[in-house]
C-alpha positions in Angstrom: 0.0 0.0 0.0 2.7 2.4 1.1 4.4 1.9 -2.6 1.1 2.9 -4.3 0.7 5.7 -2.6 4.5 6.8 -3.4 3.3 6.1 -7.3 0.1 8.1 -6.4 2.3 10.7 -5.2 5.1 11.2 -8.0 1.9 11.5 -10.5 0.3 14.9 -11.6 -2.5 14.0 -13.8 -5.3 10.5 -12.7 -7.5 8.8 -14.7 -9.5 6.2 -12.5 -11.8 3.5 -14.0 -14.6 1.2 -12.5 -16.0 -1.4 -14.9 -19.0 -1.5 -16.6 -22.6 -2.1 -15.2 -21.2 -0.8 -11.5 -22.2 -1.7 -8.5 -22.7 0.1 -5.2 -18.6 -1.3 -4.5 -17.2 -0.2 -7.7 -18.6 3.1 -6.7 -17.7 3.7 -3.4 -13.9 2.6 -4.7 -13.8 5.1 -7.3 -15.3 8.2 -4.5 -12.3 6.3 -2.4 -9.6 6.3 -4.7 -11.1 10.1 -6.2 -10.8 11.1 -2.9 -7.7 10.2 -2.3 -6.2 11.7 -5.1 -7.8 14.9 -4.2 -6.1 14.8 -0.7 -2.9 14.1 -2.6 -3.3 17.3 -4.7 -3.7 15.6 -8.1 -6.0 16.0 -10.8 -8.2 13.3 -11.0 -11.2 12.2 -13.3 -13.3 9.1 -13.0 -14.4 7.3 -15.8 -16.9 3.9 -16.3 -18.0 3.0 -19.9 -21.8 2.6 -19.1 -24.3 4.9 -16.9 -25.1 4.3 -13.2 -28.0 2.9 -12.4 -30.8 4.6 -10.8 -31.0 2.3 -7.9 -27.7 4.2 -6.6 -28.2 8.1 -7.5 -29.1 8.6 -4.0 -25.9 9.3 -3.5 -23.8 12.3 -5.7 -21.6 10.3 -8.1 -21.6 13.2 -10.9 -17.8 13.4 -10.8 -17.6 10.1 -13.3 -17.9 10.4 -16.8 -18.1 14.2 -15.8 -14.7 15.1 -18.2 -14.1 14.0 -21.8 -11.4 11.1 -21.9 -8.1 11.9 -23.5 -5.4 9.3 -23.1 -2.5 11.5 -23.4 -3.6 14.0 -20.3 -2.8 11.0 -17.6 0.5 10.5 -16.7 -1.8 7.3 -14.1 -4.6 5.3 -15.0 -6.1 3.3 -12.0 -8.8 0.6 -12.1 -10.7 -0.3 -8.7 -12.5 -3.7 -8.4 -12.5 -4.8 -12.0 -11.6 -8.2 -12.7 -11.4 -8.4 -16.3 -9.8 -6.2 -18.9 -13.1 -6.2 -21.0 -15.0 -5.0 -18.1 -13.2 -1.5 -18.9 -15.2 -1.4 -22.1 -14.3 1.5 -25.0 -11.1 2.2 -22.2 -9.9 -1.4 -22.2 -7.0 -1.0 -24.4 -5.8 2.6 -23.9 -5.5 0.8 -20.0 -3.9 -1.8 -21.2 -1.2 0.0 -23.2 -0.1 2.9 -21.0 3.1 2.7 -19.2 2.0 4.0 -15.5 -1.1 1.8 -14.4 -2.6 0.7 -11.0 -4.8 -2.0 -10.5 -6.7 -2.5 -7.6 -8.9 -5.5 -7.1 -11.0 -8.2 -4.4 -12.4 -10.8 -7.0 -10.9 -14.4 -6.9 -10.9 -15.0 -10.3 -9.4 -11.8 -12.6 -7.2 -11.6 -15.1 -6.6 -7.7 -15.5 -2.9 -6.7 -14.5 -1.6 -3.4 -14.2 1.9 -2.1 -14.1 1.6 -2.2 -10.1 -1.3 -4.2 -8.5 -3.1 -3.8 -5.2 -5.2 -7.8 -4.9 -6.3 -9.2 -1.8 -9.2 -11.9 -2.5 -9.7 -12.6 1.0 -11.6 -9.4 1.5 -14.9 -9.4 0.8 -15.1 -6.0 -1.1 -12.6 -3.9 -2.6 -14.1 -0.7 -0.7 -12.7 -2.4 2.3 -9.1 -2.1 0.6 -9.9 1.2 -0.6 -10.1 2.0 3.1 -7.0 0.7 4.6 -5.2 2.6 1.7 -6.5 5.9 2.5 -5.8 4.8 6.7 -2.6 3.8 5.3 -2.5 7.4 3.8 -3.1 9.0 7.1 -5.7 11.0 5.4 -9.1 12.2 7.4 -11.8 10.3 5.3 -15.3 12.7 5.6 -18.4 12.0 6.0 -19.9 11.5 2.5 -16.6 9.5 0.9 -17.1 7.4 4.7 -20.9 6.5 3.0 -20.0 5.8 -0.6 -17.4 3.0 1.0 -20.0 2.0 3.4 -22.2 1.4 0.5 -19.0 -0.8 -1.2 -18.8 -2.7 1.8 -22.4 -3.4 2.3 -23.0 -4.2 -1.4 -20.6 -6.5 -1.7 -21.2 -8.7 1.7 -25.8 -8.3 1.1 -25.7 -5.9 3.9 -23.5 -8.4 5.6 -25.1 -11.8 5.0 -23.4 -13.5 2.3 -21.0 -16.1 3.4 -18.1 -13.9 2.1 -18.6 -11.6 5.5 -15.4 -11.5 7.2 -14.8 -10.0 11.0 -12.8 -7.2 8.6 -16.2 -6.3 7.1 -18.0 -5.8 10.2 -14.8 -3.7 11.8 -14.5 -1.3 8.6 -18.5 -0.8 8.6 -17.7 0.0 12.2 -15.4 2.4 11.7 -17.1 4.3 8.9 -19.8 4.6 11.1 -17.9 5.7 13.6 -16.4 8.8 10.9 -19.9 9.3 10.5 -21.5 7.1 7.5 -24.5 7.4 6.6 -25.6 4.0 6.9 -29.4 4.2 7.5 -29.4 5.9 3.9 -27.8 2.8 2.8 -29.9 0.4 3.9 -32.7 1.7 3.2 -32.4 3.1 -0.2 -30.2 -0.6 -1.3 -31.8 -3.2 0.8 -35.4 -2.2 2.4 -36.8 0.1 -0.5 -38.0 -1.4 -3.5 -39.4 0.3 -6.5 -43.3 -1.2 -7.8 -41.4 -1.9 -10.8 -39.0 -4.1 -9.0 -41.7 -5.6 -7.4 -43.5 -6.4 -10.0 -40.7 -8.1 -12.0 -40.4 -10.5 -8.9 -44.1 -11.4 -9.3 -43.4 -12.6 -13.0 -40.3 -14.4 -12.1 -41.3 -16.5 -9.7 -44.0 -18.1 -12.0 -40.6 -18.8 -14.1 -38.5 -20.1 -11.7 -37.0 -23.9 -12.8 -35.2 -26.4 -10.5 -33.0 -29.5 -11.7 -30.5 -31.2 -9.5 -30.7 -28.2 -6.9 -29.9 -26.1 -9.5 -32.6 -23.3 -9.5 -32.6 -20.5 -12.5 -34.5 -18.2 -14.7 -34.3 -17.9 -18.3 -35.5 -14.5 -20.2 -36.0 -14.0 -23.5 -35.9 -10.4 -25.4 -38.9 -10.7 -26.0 -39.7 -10.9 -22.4 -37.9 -8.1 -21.8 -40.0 -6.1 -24.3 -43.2 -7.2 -23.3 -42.9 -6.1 -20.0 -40.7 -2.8 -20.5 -37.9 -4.5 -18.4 -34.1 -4.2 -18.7 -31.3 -6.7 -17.9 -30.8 -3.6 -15.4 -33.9 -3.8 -13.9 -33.4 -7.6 -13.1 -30.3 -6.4 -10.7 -30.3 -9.0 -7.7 -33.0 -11.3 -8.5 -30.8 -14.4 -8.6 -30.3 -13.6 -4.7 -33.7 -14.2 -4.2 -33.6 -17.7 -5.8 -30.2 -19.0 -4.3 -32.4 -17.9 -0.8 -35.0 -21.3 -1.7 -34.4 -23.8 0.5 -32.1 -26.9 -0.8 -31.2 -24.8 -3.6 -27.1 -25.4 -4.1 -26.4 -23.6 -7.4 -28.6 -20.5 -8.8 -28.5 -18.6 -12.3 -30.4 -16.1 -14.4 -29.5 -16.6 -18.5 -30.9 -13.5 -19.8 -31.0 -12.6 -23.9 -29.0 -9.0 -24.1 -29.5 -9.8 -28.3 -30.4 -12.5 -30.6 -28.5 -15.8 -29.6 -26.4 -13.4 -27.2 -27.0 -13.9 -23.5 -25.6 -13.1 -20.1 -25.1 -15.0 -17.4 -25.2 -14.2 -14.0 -24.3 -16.7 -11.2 -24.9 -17.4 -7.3 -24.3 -20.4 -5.3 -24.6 -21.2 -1.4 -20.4 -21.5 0.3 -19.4 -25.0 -0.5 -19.6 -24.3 -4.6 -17.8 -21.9 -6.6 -19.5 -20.9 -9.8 -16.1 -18.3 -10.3 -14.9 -21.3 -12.2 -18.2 -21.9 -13.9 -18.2 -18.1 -15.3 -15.2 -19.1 -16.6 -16.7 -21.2 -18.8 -18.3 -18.8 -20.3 -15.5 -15.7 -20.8 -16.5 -14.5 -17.7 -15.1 -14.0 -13.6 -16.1 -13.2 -10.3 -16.1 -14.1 -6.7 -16.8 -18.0 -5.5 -20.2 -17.2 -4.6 -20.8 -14.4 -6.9 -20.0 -14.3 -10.6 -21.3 -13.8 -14.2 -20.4 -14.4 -18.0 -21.5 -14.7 -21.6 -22.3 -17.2 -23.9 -23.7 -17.6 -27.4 -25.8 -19.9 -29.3 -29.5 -20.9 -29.8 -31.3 -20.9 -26.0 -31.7 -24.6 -25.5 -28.1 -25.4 -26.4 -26.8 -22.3 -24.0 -29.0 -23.9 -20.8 -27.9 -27.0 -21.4 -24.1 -26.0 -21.2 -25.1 -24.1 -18.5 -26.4 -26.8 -16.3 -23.8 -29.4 -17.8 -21.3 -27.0 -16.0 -23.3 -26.4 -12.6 -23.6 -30.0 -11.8 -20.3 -29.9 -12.3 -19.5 -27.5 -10.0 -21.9 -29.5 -7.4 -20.0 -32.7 -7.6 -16.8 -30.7 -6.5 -18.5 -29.1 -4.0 -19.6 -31.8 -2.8 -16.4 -33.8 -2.9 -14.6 -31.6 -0.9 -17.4 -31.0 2.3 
């Protein structure tokens, strides 16, 4: 930590990135890393190729995608919790090409490297890294940037139930709230309020809900989508709600972004890991937590799918 700060340091100019479809901890990283840089005395701009979803503007996060990109102003480019060099979208390669990069990162299974890299997979969210580097820092973190990192922290662990919790997670939420967090807002607006919208989305899912082999998931159409004026955004945590059925060892959602194109997104009770299943299927993420992409016709893709979560199962299984 002390050596990327000294890199931090020696720079003028900071581009920071998150990755693309960002969640409440890729936000509160780049506030946290932003932040820093500010306390530093450097210029810094935050960029993510994709919007932020609505779910999060509670909190001010106007600072990214604020400036116009231009690769030759940074002298730094740093990525917070992104796993994969794709993730970085229309900034993948300009990253990937510069001579002064950081890379910062929580997720078990990543293959983005930096110049200088900043990984610890044993913590459950890369807001909680983004914390000890600022501590490490010895910068005063205020009240709103304490928030945005609470919001990492909490987004990351399901407002501290999933099994990737640490005593870490509980002692930085702690702390933030002790700098004065504002963690009611949190909760509320992430994990108590739901929009009728949302709501009604559930409704219709459930009535699609399939189980084989205590695998439980959902498969969407685009033509779902359109009938009922949803987004792949819109779906968000959904697949939570199915890995929360009882007996349930393995869940996914397979949702059609275009024709013969479809996402993946994975979740999966502690003795699985469906990281190595997202692998699969070009994609990454956390053992408990991860997503992909695969192409073909929609019975073809499901039965891949499964094929590969049984898999996963009978290694699980193997090694309780």
């Amino acid at each position: 930590m002390k050596q990327i700060i000294k890199i931090i340091k020696k720079s003028k100019n900071v581009a920071v990135f998150g990755h693309q479809s960002p969640d409440g901890d890729c936000l509160g990283c780049i506030s946290a890393i932003s932040f820093l840089c500010k306390k530093l005395n450097k210029n810094v701009h935050c960029f993510i190729d994709d919007d932020i979803a609505k779910r999060y503007k509670f909190l001010d996060f106007s600072e990214i995608n604020k400036n116009v990109f231009s690769k030759n102003q940074y002298d730094l480019l740093i990525s917070v919790d992104v796993a994969n060099s794709k993730l970085l979208g229309k900034y993948a390669n300009t990253f990937k090409n510069h001579n002064n990069t950081i890379v910062i990162d929580h997720h078990y299974g990543r293959d983005l490297v930096g110049k200088n890299n900043l990984i610890n997979s044993d913590m459950a969210s890369c807001s909680e890294i983004m914390y000890e580097l600022i501590k490490v820092a010895k910068q005063k973190i205020d009240k709103e940037t304490a928030t945005k990192i609470y919001l990492g922290v909490a987004g990351d662990t399901g407002c501290f139930v999933h099994d990737n919790t640490t005593s870490n997670s509980h002692k930085v939420a702690s702390e933030l709230i002790e700098l004065n967090a504002d963690y009611k807002l949190v909760n509320l607006k992430v994990f108590k309020q739901v929009s009728l919208k949302i709501f009604e989305i559930k409704n219709i899912l459930n009535s699609k809900i399939q189980c084989i082999d205590n695998i439980r998931f959902v498969v969407i159409n685009i033509d779902f989508l359109k009938e009922h004026s949803f987004t792949k955004r819109d779906l968000g945590d959904y697949v939570n709600t199915i890995t929360n059925i009882e007996n349930t060892k393995i869940a996914f959602i397979l949702t059609e972004k275009q024709k013969n194109v479809f996402s993946l997104s994975l979740r999966c009770v502690k003795e699985y890991d469906v990281s190595k299943v997202a692998k699969k299927f070009n994609g990454n993420g956390h053992k408990q937590s991860a997503g992909g992409e695969i192409r073909g016709n929609i019975e073809d893709c499901l039965k891949k799918v499964i094929d590969e979560c049984k898999k996963a199962i009978i290694l699980g299984d193997s090694n309780v």
